[in-house]
C-alpha positions, 0 to 999 in steps of 0.5 A: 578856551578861557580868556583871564583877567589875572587869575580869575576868569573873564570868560569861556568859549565853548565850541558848539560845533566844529564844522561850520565852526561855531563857538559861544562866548560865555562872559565871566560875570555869568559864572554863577549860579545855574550857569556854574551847576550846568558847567559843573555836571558838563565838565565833571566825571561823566561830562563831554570830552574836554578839549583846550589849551593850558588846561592847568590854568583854567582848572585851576581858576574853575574850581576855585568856582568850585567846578571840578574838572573831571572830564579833561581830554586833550590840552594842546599845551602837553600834546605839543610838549609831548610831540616835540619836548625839545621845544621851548615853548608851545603857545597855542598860535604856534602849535596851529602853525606847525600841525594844522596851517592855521593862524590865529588873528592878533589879540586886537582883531580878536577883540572886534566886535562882531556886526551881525551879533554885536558879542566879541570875538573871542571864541576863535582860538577855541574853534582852532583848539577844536580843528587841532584836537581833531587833527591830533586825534 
C-alpha cells in the first residue's frame, strides 16, 4: 500500500505479518539507494507475491524509481471490478465492508502518531489489503 503526494510517493507500507497484523512503514525519502536495490529484487520476477490496492498507480510511481514490478499478485481494485462489474467504483474501505466486515479508520485517525513507537500509522489499510487478500484467496 502507497500513500502518495501527487504523483510521487510518500510512502509504502509492507506487511511483515498478517497475524497478529503487523505492518512497516517505509517513508519516501528512504526511497533510494540500498532500500530501491532490496525493493527492486523483492518486487521483481522472482520476488514475494504482491498484494495491494491500485496497483497501476504504485507501479507506475515505483518504476519511475526505476523499480520494475514484476511480481503483482493481487490488486483488490480489479479483484473487486471483477467480483461485481456493475459497481461504480470499488475504494478500498468499501470493498473490506462487503467482503471481509472490516472498516478502515478516516485518513485523520490514520495519521495519529502511534505512542509506543512515536511512527504514523499508515500502515493500517495494508494490514486490511492483507486480511482481504487472504479472504479472496
Amino acid at each position: 500500500m502507497a500513500s502518495f503526494d501527487g504523483d510521487e510517493i510518500a510512502g509504502l507500507a509492507i506487511v511483515t505479518s498478517v497475524e497478529p497484523g503487523e505492518a512497516a512503514w517505509l517513508p519516501g525519502s528512504m526511497l533510494e539507494g540500498q532500500v530501491l536495490d532490496s525493493l527492486r529484487k523483492l518486487l521483481g520476477a522472482h520476488g514475494r507475491p504482491l498484494r495491494t490496492h491500485d496497483a497501476k498507480r504504485l507501479m507506475r510511481a515505483l518504476l519511475d524509481l526505476d523499480v520494475d514490478v514484476r511480481s503483482l499478485d493481487l490488486d483488490t481494485e480489479v479483484a473487486g471490478y471483477l467480483l461485481d462489474p456493475a459497481e461504480s467504483s470499488y475504494l478500498l474501505q468499501d470493498l473490506l465492508l462487503r467482503y471481509v466486515g472490516l472498516t478502515i479508520e478516516s485518513a485523520s485517525a490514520a495519521e495519529r502518531l502511534d505512542v509506543n513507537e512515536g511512527q504514523p500509522r499508515r500502515d493500517r489499510p495494508s494490514r486490511r489489503i492483507a486480511r482481504l487478500s487472504e479472504r479472496w484467496f
